[in-house]
C-alpha positions as CSV (number, residue, x, y, z in Angstrom):
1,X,-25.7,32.7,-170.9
2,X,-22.7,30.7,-171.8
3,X,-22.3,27.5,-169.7
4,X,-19.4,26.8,-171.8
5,X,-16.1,25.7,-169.7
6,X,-13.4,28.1,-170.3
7,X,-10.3,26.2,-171.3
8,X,-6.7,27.1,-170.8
9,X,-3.9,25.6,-172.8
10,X,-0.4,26.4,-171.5
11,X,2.7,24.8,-172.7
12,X,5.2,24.7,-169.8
13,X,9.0,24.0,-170.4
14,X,11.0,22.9,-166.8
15,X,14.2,20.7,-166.6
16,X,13.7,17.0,-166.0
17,X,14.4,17.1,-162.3
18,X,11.5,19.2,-161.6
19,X,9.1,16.8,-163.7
20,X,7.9,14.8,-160.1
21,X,6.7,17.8,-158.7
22,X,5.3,19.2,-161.8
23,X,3.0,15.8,-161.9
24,X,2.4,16.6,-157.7
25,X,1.1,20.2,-158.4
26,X,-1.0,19.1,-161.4
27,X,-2.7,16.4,-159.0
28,X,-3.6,19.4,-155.9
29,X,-5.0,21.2,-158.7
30,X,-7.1,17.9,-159.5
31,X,-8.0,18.1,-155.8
32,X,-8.7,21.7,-156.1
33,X,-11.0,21.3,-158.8
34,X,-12.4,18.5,-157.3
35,X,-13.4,20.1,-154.4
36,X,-15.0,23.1,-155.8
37,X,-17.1,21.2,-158.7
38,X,-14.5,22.4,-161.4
39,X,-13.3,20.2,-164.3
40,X,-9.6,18.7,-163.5
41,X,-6.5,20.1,-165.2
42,X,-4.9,17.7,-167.2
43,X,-1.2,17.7,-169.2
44,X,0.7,15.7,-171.7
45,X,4.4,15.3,-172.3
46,X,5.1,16.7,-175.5
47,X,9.0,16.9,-175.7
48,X,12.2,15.7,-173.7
49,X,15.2,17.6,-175.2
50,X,18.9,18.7,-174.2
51,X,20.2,22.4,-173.6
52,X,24.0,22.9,-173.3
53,X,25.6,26.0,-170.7
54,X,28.7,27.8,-170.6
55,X,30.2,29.0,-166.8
56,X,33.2,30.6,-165.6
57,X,37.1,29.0,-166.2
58,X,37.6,26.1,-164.6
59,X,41.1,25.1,-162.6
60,X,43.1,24.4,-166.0
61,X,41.4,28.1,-167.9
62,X,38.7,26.2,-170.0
63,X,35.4,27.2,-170.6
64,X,33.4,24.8,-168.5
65,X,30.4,22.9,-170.0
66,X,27.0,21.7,-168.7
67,X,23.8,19.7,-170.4
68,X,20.3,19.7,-168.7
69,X,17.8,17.8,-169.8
70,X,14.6,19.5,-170.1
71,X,10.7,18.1,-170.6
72,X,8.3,20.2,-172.3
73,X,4.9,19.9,-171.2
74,X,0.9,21.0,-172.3
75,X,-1.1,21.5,-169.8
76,X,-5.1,22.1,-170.3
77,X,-7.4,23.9,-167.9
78,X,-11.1,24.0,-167.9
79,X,-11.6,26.9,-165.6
80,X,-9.5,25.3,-163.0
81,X,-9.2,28.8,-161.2
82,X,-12.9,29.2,-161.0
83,X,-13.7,29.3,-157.0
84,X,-16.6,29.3,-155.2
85,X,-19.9,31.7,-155.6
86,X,-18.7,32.5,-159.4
87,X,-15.6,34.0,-158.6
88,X,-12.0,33.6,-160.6
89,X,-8.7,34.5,-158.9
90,X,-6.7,36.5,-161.5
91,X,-3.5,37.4,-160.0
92,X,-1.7,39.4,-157.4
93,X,-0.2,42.4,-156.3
94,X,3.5,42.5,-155.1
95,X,3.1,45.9,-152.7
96,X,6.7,45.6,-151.5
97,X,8.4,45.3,-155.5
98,X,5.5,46.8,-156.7
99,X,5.0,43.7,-159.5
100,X,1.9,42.2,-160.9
101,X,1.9,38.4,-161.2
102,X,-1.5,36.4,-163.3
103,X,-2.8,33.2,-163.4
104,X,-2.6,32.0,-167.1
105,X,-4.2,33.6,-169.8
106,X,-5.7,36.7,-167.4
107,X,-4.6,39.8,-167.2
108,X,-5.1,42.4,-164.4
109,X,-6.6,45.5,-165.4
110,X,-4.5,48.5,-165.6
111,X,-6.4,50.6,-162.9
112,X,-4.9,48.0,-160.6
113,X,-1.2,48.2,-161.4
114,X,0.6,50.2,-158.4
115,X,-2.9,50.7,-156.7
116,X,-3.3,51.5,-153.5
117,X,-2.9,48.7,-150.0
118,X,-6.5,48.4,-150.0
119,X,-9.2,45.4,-149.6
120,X,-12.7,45.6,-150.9
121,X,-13.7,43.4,-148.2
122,X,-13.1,45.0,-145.1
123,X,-13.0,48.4,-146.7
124,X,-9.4,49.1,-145.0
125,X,-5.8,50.1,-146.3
126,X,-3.1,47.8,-144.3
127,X,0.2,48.0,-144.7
128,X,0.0,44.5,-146.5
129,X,2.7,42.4,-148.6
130,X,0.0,41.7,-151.2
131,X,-3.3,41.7,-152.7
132,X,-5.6,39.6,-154.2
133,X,-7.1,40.3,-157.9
134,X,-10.5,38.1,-158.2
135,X,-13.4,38.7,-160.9
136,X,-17.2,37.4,-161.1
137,X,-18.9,36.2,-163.8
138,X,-20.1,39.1,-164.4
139,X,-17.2,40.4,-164.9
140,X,-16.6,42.8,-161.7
141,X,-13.3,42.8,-160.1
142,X,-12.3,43.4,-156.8
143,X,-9.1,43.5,-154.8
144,X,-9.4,41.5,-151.5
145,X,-6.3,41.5,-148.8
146,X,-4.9,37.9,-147.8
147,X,-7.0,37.7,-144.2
148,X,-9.9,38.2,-146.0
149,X,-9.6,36.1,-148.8
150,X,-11.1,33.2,-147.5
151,X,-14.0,34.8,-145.6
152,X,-14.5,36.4,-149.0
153,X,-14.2,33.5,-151.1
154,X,-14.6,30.5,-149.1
155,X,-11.6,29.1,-150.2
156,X,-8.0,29.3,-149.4
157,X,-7.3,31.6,-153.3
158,X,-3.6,32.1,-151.5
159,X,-2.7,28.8,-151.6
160,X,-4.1,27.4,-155.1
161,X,-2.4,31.0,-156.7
162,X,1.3,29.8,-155.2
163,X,0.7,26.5,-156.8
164,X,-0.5,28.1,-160.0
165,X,2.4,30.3,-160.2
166,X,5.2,27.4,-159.2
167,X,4.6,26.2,-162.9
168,X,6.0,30.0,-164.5
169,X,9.0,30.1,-161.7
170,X,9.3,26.1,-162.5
171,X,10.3,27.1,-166.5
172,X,12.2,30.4,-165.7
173,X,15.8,29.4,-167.6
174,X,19.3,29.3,-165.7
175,X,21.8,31.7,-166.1
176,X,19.7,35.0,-165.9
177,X,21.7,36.7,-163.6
178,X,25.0,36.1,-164.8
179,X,27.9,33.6,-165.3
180,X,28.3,33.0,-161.3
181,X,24.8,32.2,-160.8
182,X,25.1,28.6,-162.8
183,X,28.4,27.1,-160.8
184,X,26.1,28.5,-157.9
185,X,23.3,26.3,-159.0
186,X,25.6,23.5,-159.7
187,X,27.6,23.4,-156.6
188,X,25.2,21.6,-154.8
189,X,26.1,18.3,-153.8
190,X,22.3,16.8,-153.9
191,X,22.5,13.5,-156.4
192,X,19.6,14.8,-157.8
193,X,20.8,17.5,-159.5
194,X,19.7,17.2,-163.4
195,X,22.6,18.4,-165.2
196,X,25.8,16.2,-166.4
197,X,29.3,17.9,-166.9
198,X,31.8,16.4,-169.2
199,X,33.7,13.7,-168.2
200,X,37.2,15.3,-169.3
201,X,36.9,18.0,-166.6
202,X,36.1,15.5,-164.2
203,X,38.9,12.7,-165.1
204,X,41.4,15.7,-165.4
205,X,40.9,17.4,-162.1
206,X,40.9,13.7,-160.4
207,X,44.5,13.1,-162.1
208,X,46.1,16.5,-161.0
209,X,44.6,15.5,-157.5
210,X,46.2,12.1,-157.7
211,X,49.3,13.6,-158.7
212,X,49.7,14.9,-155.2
213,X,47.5,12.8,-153.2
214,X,46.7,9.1,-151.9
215,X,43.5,7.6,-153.2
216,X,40.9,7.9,-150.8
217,X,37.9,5.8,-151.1
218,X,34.2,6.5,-149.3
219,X,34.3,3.6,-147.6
220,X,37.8,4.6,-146.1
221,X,36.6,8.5,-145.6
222,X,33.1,7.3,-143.8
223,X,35.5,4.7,-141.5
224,X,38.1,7.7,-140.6
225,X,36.7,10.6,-139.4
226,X,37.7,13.7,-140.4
227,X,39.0,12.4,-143.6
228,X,37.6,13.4,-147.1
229,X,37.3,10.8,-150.0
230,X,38.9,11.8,-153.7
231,X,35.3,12.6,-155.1
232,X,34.7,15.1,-152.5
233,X,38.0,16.7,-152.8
234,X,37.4,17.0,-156.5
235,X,34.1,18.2,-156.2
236,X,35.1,20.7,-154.2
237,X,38.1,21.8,-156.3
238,X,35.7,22.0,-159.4
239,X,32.5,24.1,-157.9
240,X,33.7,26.4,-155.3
241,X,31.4,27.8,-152.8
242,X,30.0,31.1,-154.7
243,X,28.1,33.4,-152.7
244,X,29.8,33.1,-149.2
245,X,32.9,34.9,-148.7
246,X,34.1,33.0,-145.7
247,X,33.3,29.6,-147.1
248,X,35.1,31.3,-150.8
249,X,38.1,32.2,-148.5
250,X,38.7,28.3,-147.0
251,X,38.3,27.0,-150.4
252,X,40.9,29.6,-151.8
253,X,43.3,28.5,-148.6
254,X,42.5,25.0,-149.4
255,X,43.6,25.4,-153.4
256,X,46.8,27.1,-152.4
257,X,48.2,25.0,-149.7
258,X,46.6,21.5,-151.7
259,X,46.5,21.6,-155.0
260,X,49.6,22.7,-157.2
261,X,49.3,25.3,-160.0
262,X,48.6,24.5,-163.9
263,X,51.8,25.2,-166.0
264,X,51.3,24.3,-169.4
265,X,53.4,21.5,-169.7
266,X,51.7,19.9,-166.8
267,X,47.8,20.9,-168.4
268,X,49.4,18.7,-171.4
269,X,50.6,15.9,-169.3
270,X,47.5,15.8,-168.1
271,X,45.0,16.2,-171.0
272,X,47.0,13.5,-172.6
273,X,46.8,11.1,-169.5
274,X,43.1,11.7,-169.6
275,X,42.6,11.0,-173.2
276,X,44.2,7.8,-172.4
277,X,41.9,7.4,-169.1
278,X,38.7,7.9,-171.8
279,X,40.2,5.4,-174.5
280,X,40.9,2.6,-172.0
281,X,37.8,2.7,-170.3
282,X,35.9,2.7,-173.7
283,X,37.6,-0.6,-174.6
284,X,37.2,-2.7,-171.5
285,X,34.9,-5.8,-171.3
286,X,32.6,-5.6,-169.2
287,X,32.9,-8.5,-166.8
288,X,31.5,-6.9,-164.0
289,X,28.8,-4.1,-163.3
290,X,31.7,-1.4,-162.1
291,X,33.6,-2.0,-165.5
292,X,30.1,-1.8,-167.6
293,X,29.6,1.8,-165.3
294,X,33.1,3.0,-166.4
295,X,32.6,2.0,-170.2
296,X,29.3,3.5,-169.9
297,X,30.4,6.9,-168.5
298,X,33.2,7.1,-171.3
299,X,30.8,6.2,-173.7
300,X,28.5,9.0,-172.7
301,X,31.6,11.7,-172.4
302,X,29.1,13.3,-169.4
303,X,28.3,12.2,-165.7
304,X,25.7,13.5,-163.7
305,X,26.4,13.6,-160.1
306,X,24.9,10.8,-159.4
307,X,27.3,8.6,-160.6
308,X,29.9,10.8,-160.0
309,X,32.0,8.6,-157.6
310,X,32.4,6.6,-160.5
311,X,33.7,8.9,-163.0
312,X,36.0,9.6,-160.3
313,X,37.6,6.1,-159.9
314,X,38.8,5.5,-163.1
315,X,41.9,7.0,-162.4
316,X,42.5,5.3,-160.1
317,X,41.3,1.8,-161.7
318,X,43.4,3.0,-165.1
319,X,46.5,3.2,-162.6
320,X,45.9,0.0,-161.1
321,X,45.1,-1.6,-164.9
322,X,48.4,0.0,-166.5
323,X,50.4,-1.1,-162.8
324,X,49.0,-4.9,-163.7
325,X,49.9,-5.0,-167.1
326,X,54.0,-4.1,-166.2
327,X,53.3,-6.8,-163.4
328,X,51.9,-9.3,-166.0
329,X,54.6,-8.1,-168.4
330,X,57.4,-8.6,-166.0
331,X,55.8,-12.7,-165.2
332,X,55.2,-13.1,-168.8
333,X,59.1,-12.3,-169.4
334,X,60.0,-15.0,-166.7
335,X,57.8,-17.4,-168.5
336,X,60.1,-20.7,-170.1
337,X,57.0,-21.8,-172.5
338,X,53.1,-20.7,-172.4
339,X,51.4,-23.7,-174.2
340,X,48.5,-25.5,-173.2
341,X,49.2,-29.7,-172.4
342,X,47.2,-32.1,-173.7
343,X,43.4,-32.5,-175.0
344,X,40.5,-32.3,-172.6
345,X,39.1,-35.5,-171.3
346,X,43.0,-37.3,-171.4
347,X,44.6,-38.8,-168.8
348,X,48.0,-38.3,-168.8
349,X,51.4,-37.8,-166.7
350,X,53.2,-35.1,-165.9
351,X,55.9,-34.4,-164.2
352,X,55.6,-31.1,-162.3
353,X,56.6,-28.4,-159.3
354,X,54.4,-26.4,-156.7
355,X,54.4,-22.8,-158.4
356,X,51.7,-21.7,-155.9
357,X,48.9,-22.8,-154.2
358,X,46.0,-21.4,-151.9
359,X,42.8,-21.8,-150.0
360,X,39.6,-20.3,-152.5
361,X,36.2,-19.6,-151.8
362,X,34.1,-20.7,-154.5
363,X,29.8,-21.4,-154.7
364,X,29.9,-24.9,-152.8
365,X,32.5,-23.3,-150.5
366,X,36.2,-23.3,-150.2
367,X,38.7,-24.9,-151.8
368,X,42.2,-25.9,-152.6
369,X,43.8,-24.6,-155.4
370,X,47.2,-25.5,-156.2
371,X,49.3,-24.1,-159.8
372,X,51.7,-26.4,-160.7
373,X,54.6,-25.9,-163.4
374,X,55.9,-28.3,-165.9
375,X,59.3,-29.2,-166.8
376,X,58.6,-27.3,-170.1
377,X,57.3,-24.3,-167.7
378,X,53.8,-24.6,-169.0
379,X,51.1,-23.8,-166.2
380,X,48.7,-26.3,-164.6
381,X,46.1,-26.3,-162.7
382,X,44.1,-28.1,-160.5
383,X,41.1,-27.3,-158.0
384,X,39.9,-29.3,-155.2
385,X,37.9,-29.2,-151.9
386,X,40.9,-30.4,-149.5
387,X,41.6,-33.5,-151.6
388,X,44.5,-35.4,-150.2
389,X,46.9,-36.0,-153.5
390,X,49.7,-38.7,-152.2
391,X,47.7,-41.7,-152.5
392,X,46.2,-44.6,-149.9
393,X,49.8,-45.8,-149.1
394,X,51.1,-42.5,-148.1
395,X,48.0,-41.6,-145.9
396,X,47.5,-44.9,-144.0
397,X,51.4,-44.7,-143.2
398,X,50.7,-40.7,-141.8
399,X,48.0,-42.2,-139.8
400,X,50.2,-45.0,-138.3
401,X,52.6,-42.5,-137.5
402,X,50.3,-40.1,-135.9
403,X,50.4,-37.7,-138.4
404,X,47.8,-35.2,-139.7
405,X,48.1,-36.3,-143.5
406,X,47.0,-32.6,-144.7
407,X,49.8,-31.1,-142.8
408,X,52.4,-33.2,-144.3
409,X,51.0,-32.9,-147.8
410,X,51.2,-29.1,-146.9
411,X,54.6,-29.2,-145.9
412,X,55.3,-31.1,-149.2
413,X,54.2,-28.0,-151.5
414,X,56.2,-25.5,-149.4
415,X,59.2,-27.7,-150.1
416,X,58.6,-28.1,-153.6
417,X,57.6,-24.4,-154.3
418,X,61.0,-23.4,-152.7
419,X,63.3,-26.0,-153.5
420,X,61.9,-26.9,-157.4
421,X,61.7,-30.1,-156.2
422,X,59.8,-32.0,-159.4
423,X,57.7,-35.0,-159.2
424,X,55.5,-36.8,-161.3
425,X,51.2,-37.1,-161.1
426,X,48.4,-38.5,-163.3
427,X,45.5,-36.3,-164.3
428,X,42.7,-35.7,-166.3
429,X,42.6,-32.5,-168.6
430,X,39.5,-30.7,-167.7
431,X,40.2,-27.7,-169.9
432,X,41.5,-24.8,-171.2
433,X,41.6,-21.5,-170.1
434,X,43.5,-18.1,-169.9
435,X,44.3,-15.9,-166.9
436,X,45.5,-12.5,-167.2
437,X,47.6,-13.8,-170.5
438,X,48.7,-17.3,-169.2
439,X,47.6,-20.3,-170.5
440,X,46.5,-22.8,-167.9
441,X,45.8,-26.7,-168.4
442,X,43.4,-27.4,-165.7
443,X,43.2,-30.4,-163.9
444,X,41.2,-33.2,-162.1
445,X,41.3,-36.3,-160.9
446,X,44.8,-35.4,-159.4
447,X,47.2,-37.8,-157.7
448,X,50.9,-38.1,-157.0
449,X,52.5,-41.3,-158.4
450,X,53.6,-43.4,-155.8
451,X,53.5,-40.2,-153.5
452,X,54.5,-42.3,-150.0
453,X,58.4,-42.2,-152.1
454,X,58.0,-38.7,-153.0
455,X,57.2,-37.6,-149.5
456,X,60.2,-39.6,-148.0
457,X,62.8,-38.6,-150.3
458,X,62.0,-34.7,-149.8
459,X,61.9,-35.1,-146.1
460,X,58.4,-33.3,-145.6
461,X,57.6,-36.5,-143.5
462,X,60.8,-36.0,-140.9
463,X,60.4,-32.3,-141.2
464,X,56.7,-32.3,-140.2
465,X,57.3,-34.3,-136.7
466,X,60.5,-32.2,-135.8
467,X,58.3,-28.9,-136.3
């Protein structure tokens, strides 16, 4: 007699998402055939490839697009189904659609297709769902009822069959049942979902939104209850809730009261804002992990939900970018002279204003930083951890007068950022940097020349024991 394992190779394609629980039913089958002295199943990955979907219209009348990424798997079975006492489960009967459904590579014989609700076990006809198809090794088949499959068997056949057939309904292709069924599929809101939709759609349908509406963030939405954040709202504009007439009806409601109809000239307006959106976002340098998200997401011209929030605020950043670059614009025109002064390492005078100045948090702490302006316009500055600027002289006579020398020093820079008032300090060049197109000479080692003067003659000394 043949001792010979049979072996079953069966090449399974299923899209990437399902790939975890793929590798899960494999390893119960390993259990399985563990447990009833039956080689393990094995499998092999032997492709990861790409499909691309057509759905209904979207909101602007295009043809909607989606990827999925699918794995393509082999799967080898040495008698796997085998079950104790020399029996073989080969498939089941579907009494209620009257369908057949097999293990892989068996077949149930013909005499069995549309047979009658009967088990060879208890010798009874039930009004049961299904039946159970099971053959020896020597080749006799009989057809056992669910109850009595495991008295019959002495194993649970019901439950390794519904892991056997999970990898046929795992493969089974989208779209069988009509356009509907895959913005159906894809409505769902799980992360997880495997498929990416173009990025186009998604920057398009967040600038009409925009058009109309305040940016809403997730963090503002969670904080507010009640209140939806712009990737939800989008979301829901672009995958309607199929399937469920009431839930079809609110969503209807909510597209003619919020969001204003596509002419033409408005789908142009918009298709050429979001080529812009695209090209902007492809250009930016990545200082920071959100930009290297956005570059990466225009890059890819898909998003998967996922990352969805993010595809979603590049409106919104692009707006804020293009509203900088007039503000920048608009400064750079008020500029007298954008040079840098001086080499690093010199020490040298200048004589400046306060343009601005500010507390900062940097890694040691915080700081004061303080921009000053040159009598050419040029822009300095310096950083410091509370540094007091106008000299020994100027801070003992404070002290004698009972004065908090930071406060006056303070009230010095207000006076000189309204007034212009200019005076002169020595300081080393650190560098040379840029910030959002302005040169800056930084600075260190500040200190005001003979800043007890300076402080008299504007008055922030007088000023600061009146207030």
């Amino acid at each position: 007699m043949n001792t010979t394992p049979e072996q079953i190779q069966t090449e399974y394609t299923i899209p990437t998402f399902k790939v975890p629980e793929f590798q899960k039913k494999v390893k119960k089958l390993c259990k399985i055939a563990k447990a009833t002295g039956n080689p393990a199943p094995s499998f092999e990955l032997l492709d990861i490839f790409t499909k691309e979907y057509k759905t209904v219209l979207n909101i602007f009348g295009d043809e909607r697009k989606y990827t999925v990424e699918f794995a393509k798997y082999k799967v080898d079975m040495l008698d796997t189904f085998k079950l104790p006492d020399d029996w073989k489960l080969i498939g089941i009967i579907d009494h209620i659609e009257g369908m057949v459904r097999t293990v892989p590579d068996q077949t149930i014989p013909d005499r069995y297709r549309g047979s009658e609700n009967y088990c060879d076990h208890c010798k009874s006809r039930r009004n049961r769902k299904e039946t159970f198809i099971v053959k020896d090794k020597n080749g006799n088949y009989a057809q056992i009822g669910r109850q009595c499959l495991i008295k019959y068997l002495g194993f649970d056949g019901d439950r390794l069959f519904k892991m056997l057939e999970w990898f046929s309904v795992a493969e089974t292709d989208f779209g069988s049942t009509g356009d509907d069924e895959y913005d159906r599929w894809f409505s769902d809101n799980s992360i997880k979902q495997p498929f990416t939709i173009s990025v186009d759609e998604i920057i398009m349908t967040t600038a009409h939104w925009l058009n109309n509406h305040g940016w809403v963030s997730g963090k503002t939405a969670y904080e507010h209850e009640g209140m939806a954040s712009t990737a939800s709202d989008v979301r829901y504009i672009m995958f309607p809730p199929y399937g469920y007439k009431e839930a079809m009806e609110g969503w209807e409601d909510f597209m003619e009261r919020e969001v204003i109809k596509v002419t033409p000239d408005l789908k142009e307006a918009l298709e050429n804002k979001t080529t812009a959106i695209i090209e902007w976002a492809k250009t930016l340098d990545p200082k920071n992990d959100y930009l290297y998200n956005l570059k990466t997401i225009a890059d890819n011209g898909e998003c998967s939900f996922k990352y969805w929030g993010f595809a979603v605020s590049m409106v919104s950043a692009y707006d804020r970018a293009m509203g900088q670059m007039k503000e920048y614009a608009k400064k750079a025109s008020a500029w007298t002279s954008n040079e840098f002064v001086g080499e690093p390492k010199e020490r040298l005078d200048f004589v400046v204003s306060i343009d601005s100045y500010g507390m900062y948090e940097g890694m040691y702490g915080s700081g004061l930083r303080v921009n000053f302006k040159d009598e050419e316009g040029n822009a300095l500055v310096w950083f410091s951890s509370n540094t007091f600027i106008m000299g020994n002289d100027a801070e003992q006579h404070l002290y004698e007068l009972d004065l908090n020398p930071y406060m006056v020093q303070e009230r010095f820079f207000d006076k000189s950022k309204a007034d212009g008032t200019m005076f002169a300090i020595t300081a080393t060049v650190k560098k040379h940097s840029e910030f959002k197109g302005r040169k800056q000479t930084v600075l260190t080692r500040v200190k005001v020349i003979d800043g007890l003067t300076t402080l008299q003659e504007c008055g922030a000394i007088n000023e600061t024991v009146s207030n």
